[in-house]
LUMTOR-804614 format. One record per residue: residue in one letter; y negated, x, z of N, C-alpha, C in turn; residue number from 1. Coordinates in steps of 0.001 Angstrom, whole numbers. Example, Ala and Ser with C-alpha at 12.3 -4.5 7.8 and 13.67 -1.06 7.14 Angstrom:
// LUMTOR-804614
> code, n.north, n.east, n.up, ca.north, ca.east, ca.up, c.north, c.east, c.up, pos
> a, 5690, 13190, 7800, 4500, 12300, 7800, 3300, 13200, 7800, 1
> s, 2250, 12850, 7080, 1060, 13670, 7140, -30, 12900, 7870, 2
//
This chain:
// LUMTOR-804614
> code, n.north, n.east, n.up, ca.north, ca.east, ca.up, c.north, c.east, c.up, pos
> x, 35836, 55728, -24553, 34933, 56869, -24511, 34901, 57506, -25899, 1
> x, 33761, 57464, -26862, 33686, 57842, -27718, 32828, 58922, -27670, 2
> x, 33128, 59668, -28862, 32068, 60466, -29341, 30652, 60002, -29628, 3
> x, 29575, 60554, -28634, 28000, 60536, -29282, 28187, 60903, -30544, 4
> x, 27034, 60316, -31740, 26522, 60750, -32542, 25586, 62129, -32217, 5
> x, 25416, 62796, -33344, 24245, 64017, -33056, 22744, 63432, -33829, 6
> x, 21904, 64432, -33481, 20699, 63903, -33638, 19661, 62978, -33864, 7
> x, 19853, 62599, -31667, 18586, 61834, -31400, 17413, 62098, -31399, 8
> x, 16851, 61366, -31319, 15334, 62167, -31146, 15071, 61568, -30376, 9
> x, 13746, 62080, -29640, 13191, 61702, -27955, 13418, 60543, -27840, 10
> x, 12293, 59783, -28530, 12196, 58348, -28309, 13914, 57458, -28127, 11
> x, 14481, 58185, -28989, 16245, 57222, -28440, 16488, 57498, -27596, 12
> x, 16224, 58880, -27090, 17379, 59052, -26122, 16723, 58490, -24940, 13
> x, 15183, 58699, -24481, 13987, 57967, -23829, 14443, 56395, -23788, 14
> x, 14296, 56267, -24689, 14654, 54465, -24540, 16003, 54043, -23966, 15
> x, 16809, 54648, -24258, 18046, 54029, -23578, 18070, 54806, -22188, 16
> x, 17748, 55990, -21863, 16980, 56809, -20434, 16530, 55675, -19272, 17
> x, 15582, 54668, -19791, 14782, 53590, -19512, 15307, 52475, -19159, 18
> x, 16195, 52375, -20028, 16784, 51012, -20077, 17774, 50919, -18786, 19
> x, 18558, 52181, -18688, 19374, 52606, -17578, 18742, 52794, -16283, 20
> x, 18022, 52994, -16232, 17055, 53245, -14698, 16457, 52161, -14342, 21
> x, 16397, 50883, -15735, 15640, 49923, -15178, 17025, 48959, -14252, 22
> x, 18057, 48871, -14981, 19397, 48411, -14643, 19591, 48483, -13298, 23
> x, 19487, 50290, -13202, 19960, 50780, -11588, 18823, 49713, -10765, 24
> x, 17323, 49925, -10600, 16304, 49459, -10109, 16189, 48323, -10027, 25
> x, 16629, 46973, -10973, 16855, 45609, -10989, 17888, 44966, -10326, 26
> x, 19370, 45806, -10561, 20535, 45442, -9977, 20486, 45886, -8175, 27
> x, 20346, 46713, -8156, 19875, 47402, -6556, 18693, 46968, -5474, 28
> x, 17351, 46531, -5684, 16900, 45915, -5557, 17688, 44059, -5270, 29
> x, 17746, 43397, -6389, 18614, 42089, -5980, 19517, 42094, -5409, 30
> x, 20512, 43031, -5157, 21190, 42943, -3583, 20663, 42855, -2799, 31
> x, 19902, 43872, -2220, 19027, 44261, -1225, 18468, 42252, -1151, 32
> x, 17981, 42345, -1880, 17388, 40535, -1776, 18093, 39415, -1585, 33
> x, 19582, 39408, -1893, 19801, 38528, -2313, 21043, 38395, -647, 34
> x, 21453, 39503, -223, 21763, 39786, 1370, 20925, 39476, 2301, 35
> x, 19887, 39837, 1941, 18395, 39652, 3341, 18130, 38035, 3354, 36
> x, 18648, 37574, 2459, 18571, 35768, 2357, 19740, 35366, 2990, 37
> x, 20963, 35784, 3114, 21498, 35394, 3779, 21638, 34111, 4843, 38
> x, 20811, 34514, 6134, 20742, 33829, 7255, 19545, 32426, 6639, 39
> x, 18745, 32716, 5947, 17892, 31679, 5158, 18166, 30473, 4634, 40
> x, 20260, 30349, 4244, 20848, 29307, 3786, 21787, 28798, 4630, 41
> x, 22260, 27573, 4573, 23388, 27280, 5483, 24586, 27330, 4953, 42
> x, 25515, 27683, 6239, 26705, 28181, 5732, 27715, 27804, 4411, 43
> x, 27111, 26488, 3862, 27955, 25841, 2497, 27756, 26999, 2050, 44
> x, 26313, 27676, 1744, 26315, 28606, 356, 26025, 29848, 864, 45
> x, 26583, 30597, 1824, 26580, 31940, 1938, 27484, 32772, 1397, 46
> x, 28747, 32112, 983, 29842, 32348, 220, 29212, 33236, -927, 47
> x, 28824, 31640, -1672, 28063, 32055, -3214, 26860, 33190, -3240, 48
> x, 26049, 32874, -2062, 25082, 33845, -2153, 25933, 35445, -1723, 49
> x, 26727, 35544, -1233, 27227, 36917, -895, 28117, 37313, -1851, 50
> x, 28773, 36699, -2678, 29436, 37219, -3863, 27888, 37511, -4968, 51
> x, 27225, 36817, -5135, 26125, 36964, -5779, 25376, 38262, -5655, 52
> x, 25225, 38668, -4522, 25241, 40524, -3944, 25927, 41548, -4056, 53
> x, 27347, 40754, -4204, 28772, 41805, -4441, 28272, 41969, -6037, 54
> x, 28324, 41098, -7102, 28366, 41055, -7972, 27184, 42460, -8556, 55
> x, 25274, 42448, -8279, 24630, 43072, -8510, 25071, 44232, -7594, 56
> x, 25649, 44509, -6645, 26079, 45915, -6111, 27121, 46875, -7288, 57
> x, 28113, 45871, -7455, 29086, 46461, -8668, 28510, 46937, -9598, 58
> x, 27040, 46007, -10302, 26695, 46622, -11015, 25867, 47564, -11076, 59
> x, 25121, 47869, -10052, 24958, 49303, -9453, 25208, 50436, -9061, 60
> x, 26351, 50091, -8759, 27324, 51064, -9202, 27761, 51952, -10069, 61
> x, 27905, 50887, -11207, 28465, 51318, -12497, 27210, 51683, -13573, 62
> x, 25988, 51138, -13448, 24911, 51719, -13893, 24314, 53154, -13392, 63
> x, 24653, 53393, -12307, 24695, 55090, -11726, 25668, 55815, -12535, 64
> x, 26504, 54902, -12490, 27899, 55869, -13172, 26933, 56412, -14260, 65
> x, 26958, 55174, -15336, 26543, 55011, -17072, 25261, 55929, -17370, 66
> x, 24205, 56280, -16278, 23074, 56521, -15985, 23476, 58137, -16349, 67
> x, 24150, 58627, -14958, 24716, 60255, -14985, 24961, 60439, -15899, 68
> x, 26447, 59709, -16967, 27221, 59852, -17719, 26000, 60513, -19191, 69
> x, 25282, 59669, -19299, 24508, 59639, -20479, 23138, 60760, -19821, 70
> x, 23071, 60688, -18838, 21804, 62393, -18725, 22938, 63692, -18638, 71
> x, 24223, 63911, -18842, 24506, 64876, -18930, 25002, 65140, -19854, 72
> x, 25400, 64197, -20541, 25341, 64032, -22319, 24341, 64672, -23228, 73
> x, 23338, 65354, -21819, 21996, 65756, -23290, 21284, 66741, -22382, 74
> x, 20293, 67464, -22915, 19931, 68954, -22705, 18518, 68075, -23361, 75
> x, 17585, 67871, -22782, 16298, 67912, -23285, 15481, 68591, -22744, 76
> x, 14696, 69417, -23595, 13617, 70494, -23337, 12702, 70193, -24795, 77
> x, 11893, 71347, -23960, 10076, 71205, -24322, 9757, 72875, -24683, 78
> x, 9803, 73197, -25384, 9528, 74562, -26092, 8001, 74691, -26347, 79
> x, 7410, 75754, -25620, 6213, 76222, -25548, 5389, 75247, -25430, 80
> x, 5521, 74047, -24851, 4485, 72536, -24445, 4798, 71878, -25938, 81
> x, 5469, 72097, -26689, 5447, 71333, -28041, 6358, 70004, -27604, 82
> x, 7110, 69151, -29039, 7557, 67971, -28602, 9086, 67984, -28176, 83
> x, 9411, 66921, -27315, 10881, 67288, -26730, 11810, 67553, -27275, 84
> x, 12655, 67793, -27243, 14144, 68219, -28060, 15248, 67790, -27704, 85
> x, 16071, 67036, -28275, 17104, 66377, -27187, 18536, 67121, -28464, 86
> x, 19233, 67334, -27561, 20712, 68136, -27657, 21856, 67844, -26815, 87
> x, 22814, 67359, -27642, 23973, 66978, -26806, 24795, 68474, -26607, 88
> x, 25385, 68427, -25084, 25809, 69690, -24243, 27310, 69272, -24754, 89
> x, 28120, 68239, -25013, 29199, 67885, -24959, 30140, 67476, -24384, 90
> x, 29372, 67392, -23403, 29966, 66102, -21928, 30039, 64793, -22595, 91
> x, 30955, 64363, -22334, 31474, 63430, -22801, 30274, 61691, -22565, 92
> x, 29930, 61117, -23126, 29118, 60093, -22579, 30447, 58390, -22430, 93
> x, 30833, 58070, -21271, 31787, 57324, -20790, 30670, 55648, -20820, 94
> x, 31138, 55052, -21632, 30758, 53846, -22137, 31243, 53231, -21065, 95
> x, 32552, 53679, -20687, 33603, 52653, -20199, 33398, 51742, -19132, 96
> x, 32571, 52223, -18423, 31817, 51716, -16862, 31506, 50148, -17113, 97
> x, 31294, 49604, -18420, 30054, 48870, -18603, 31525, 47376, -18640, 98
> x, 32408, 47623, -18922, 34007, 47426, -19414, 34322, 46874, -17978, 99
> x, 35051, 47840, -17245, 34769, 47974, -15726, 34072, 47072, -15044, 100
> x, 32614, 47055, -15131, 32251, 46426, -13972, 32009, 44580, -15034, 101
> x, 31941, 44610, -16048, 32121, 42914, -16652, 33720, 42265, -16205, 102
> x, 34525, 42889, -16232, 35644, 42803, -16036, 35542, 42498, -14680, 103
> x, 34694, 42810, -13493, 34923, 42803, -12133, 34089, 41507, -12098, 104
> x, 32625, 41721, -12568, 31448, 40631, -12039, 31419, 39522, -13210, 105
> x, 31817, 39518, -13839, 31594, 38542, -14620, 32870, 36987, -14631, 106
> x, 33706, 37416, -14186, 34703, 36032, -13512, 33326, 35773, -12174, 107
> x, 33404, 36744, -11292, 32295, 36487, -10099, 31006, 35433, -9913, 108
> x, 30504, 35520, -11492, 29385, 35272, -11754, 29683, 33975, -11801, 109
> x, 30707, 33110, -12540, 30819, 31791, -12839, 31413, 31304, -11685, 110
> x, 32558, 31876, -10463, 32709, 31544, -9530, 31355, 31300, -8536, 111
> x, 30542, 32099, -8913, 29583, 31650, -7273, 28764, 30516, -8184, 112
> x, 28289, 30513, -9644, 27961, 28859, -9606, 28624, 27781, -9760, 113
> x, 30274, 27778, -9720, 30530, 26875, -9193, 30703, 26481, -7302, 114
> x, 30666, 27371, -7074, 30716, 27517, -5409, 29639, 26685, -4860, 115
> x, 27586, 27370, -5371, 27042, 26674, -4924, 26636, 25087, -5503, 116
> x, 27275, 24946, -6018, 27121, 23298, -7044, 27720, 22743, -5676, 117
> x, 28817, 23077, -5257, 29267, 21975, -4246, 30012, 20925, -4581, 118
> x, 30996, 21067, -5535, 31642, 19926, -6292, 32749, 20061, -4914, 119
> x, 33460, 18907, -5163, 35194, 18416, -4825, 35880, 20006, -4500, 120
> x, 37171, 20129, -3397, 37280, 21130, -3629, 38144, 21184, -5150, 121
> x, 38946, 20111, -4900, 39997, 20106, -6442, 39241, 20998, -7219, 122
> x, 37956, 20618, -7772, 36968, 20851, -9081, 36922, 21944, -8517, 123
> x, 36600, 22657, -7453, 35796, 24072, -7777, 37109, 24977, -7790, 124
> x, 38413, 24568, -7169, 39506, 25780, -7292, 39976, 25312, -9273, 125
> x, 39765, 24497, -9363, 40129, 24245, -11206, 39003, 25282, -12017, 126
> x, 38080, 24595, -12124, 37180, 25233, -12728, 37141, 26664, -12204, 127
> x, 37275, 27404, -11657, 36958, 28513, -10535, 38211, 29302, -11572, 128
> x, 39485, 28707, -11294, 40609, 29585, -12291, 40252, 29506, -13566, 129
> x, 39933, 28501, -13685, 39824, 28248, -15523, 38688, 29239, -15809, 130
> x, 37578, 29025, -15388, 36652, 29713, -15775, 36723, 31541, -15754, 131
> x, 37334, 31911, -14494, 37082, 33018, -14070, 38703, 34045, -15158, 132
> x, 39420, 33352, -15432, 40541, 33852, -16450, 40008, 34007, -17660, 133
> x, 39532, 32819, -18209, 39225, 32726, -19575, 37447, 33997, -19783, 134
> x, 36949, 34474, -18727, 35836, 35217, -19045, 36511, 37076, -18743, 135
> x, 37469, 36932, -18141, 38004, 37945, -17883, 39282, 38612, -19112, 136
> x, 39935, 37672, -20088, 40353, 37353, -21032, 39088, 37681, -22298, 137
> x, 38327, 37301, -22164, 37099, 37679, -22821, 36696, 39407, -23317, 138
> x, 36657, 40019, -21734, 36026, 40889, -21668, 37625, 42569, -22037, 139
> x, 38220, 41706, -21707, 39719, 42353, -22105, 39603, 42244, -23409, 140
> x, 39577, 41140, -24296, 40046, 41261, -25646, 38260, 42154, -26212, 141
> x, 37797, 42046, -25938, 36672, 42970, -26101, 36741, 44356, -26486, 142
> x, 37142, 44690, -25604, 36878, 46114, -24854, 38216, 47482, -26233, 143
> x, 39094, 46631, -26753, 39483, 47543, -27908, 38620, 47654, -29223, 144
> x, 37829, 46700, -29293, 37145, 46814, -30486, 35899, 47668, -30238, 145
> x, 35358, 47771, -28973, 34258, 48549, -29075, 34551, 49907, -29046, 146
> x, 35748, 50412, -28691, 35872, 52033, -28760, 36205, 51822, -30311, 147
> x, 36053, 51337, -30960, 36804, 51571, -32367, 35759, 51527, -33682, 148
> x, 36347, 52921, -34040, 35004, 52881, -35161, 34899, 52629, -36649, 149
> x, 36625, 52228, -36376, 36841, 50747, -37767, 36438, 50008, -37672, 150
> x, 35049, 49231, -39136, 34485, 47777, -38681, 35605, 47081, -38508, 151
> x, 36644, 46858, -39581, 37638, 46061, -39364, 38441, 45698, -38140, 152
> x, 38654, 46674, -37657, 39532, 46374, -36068, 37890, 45909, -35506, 153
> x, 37184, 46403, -35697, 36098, 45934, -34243, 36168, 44267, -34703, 154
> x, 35923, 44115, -35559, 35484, 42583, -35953, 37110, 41885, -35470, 155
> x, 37771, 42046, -35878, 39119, 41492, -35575, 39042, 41008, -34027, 156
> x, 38947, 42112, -32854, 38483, 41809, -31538, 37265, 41360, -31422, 157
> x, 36271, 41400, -31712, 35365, 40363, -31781, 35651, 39494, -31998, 158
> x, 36377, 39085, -32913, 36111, 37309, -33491, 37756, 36745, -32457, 159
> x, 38584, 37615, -31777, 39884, 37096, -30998, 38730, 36678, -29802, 160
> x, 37715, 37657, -29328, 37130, 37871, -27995, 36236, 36392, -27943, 161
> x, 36027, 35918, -28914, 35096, 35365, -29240, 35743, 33409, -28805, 162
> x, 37192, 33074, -28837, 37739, 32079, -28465, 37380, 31763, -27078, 163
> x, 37534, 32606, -26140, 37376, 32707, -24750, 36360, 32522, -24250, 164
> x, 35343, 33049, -24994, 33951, 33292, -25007, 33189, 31689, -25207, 165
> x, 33747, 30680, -26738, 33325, 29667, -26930, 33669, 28744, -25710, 166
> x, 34973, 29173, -25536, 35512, 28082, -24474, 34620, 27869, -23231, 167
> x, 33903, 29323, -22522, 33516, 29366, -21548, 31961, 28435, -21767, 168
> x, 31209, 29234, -22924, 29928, 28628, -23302, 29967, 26852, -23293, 169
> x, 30660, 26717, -24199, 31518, 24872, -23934, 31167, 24857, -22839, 170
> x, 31747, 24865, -21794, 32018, 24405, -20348, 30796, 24641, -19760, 171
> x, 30061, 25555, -19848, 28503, 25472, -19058, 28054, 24544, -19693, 172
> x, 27501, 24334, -20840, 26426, 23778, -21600, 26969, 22027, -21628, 173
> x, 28736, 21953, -21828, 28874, 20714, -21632, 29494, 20301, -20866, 174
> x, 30720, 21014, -20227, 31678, 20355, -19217, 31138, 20151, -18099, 175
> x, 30073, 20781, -17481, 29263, 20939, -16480, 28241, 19898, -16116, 176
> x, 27477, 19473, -17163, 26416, 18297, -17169, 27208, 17323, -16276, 177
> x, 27908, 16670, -15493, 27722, 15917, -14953, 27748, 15996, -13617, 178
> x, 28654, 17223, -13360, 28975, 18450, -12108, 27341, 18109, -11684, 179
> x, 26067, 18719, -12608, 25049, 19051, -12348, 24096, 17916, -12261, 180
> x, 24205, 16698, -12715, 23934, 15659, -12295, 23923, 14848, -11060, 181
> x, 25062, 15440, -10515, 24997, 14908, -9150, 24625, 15466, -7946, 182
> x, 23845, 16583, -8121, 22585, 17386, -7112, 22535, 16585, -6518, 183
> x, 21910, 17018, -4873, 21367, 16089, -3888, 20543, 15981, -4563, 184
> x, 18991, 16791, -5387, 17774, 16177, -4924, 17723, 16674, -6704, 185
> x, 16720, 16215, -7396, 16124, 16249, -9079, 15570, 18276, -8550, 186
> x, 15170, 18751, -7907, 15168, 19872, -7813, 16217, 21126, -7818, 187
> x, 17605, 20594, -7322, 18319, 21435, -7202, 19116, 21313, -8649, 188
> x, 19501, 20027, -9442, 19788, 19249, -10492, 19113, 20343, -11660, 189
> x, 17733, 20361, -11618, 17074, 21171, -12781, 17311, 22572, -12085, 190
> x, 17412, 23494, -10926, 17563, 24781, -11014, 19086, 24717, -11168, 191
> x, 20302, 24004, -10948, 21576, 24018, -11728, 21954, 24249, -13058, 192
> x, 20988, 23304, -13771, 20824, 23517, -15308, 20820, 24412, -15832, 193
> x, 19329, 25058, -14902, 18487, 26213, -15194, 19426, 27065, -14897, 194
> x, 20715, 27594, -14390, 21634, 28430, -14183, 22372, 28321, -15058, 195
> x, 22541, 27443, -15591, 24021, 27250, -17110, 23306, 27873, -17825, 196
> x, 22312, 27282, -18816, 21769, 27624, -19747, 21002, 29249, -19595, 197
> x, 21221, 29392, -18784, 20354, 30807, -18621, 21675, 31625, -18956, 198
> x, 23122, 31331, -18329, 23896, 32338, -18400, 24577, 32136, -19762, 199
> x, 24474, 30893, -20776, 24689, 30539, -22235, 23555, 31332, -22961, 200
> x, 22380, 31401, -22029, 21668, 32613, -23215, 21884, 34048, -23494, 201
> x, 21791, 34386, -21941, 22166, 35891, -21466, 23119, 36355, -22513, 202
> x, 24403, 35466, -22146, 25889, 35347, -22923, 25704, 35900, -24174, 203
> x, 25131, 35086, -24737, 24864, 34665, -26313, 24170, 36023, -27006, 204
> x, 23648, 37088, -25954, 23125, 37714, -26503, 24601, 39180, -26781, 205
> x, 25299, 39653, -25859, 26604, 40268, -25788, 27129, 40302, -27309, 206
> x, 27616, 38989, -27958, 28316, 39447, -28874, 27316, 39852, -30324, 207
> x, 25947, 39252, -30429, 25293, 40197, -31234, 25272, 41554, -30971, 208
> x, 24892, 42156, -30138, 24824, 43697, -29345, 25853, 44324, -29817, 209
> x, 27293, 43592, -29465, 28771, 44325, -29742, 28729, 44240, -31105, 210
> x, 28192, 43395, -32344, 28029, 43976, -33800, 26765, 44801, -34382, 211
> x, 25849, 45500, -33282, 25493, 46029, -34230, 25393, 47526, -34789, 212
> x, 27271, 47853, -34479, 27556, 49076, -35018, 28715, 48148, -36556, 213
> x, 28944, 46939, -36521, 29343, 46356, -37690, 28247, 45878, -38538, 214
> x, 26496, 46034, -38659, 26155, 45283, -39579, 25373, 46520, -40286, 215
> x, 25766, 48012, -40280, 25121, 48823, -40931, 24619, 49969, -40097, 216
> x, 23708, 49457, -39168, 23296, 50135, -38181, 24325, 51566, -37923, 217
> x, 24125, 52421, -37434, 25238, 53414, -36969, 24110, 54972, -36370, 218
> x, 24736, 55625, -35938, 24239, 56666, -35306, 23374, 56855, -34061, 219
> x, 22605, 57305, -33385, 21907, 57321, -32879, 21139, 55995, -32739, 220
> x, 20589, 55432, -33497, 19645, 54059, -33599, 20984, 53042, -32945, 221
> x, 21948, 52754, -33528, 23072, 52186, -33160, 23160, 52200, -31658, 222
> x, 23457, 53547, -31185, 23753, 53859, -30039, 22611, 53338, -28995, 223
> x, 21593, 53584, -29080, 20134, 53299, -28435, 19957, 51400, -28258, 224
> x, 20387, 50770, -29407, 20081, 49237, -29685, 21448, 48942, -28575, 225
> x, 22054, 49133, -28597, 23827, 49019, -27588, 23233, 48994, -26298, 226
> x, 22753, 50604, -26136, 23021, 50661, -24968, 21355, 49431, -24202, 227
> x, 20667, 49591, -24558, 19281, 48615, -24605, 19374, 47396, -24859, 228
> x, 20280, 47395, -24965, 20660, 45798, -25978, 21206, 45245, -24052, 229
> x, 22390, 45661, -24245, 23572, 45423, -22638, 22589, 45628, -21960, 230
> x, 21752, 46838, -21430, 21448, 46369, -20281, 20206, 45500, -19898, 231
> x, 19238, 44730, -20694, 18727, 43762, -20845, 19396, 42624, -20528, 232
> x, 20753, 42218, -21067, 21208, 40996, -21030, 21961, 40868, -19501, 233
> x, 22416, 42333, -18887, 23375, 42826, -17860, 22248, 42156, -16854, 234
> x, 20681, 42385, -16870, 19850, 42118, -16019, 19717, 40886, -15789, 235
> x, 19097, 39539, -17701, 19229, 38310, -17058, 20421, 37535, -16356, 236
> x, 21717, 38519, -17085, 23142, 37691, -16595, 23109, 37526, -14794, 237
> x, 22707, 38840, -14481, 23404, 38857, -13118, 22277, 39136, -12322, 238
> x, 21079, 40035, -12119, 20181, 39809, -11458, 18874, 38306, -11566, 239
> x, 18582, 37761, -12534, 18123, 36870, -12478, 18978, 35866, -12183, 240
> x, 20125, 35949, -12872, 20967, 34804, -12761, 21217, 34397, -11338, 241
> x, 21263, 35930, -10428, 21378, 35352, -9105, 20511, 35200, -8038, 242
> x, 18947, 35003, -8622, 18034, 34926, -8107, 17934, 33159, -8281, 243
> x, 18496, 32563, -9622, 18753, 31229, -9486, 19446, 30607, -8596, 244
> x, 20535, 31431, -8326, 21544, 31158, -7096, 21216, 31124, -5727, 245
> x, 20396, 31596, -5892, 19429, 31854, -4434, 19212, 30707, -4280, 246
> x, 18248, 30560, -5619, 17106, 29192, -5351, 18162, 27938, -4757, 247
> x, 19160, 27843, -5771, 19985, 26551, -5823, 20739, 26043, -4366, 248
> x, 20570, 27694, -3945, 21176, 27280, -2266, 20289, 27167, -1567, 249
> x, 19122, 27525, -1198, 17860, 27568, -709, 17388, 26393, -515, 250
> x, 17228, 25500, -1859, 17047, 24117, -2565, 17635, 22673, -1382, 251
> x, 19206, 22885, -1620, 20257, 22616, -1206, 20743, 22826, 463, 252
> x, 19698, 24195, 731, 20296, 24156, 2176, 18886, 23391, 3318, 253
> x, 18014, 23536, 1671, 16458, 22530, 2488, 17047, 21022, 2842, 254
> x, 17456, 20325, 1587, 18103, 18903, 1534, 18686, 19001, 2575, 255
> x, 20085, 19350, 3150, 20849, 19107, 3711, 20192, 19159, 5127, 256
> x, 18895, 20480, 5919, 18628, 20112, 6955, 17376, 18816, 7114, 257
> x, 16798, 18668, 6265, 16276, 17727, 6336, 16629, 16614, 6762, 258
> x, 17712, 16077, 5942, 18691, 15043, 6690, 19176, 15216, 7430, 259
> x, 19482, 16481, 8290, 20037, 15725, 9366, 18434, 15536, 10346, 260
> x, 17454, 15880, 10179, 16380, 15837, 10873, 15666, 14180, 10697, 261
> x, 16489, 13655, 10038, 15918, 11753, 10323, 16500, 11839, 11294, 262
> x, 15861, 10446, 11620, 16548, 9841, 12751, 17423, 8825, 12587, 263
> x, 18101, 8678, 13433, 19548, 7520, 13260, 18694, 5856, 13209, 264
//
């Protein structure tokens, strides 16, 4: 929990205002969706699809938190119809939420796509630890450098945070390709893919975001690109991401009744 900078002006404080309400509205919503599908899949992937709900609930949660935290952080008014005025009251604005709930949903996130892939169980309790330590390890070695408003220490945890981080990216983009190869059907195969690489992009976008109070940037503008930055990527990570998850069980729970609907 750091200290705000002073003097935003509308448009920052507006934009990251925005960015937060879109979070609450994206993450809240895809529960709501991604529960009501439920009964729609067969029981292999209700697992995955219901952690996939847990996951966007958490972060609904914690975007209410981040949401409050940052409108009571500020006093904006409108003097005689002229232009807005934004003023920090001195309530503290608590970053920390964002810490919190990656730390909760983000092991989550790589557990439910390995869940609905459907590998061996061996493979999915391996990968399942491996994966879900090493992203949680991630978000831990993280989380000292961003309260810190030495570039030096921040970069230091960045570039430690950043081992865990490669390791994980590795493993979608390559350890995975063959996991994902062996789909029942060339449909579920390409929306599998389409789940790695989506969460190697999402990903990919996090540790730019976390430098750009190290590349000059600072104050207000800083603060606004952060907080706009996360929750953009917070959206493809985990609400789109688990709208793929949907599909992949959806996909998968079509295949499976189909077959049994031949005949012997």
């Amino acid at each position: 929990m750091a200290p705000l900078p002073d003097g935003f002006s509308y448009a920052e404080w507006n934009a990251t205002y925005n960015a937060l309400s879109f979070g609450i509205a994206a993450m809240g919503s895809a529960t709501i969706f991604f529960w009501l599908q439920l009964p729609n899949v067969t029981k292999n992937y209700r697992t995955a699809l219901t952690i996939t709900g847990i996951v966007t609930l958490i972060a609904t949660y914690h975007y209410i938190r981040i949401f409050n935290s940052w409108s009571e952080a500020f006093t904006v008014a409108s003097k005689d119809g002229g232009d807005y005025t934004v003023q920090l009251t001195g309530a503290p604005f608590n970053d920390g939420y964002r810490y919190v709930d990656w730390l909760l949903t983000v092991p989550l996130l790589l557990i439910e796509l390995i869940l609905v892939m459907k590998l061996p169980q061996a493979e999915t309790v391996s990968w399942s630890w491996k994966l879900g330590l090493a992203s949680a390890l991630m978000v831990a070695l993280g989380y000292p450098g961003e309260i810190q408003e030495d570039l030096s220490v921040r970069w230091f945890w960045w570039c430690l945070s950043m081992i865990p981080f490669c390791y994980v990216v590795f493993t979608l983009a390559v350890g995975l390709a063959e996991a994902t190869s062996k789909q029942p059907s060339p449909a579920a195969a390409s929306l599998a893919s389409a789940a790695r690489y989506l969460t190697v992009l999402s990903w990919c976008t996090y540790p730019f975001v976390y430098m750009v109070k190290s590349v000059g940037l600072a104050g207000p503008a800083a603060t606004m690109y952060e907080q706009v930055g996360y929750s953009l990527a917070d959206v493809l990570a985990k609400a789109v991401f688990g709208v793929l998850i949907w599909a992949i069980a959806a996909e998968k729970s079509a295949v499976e009744e189909s077959g049994k609907l031949l005949p012997n």
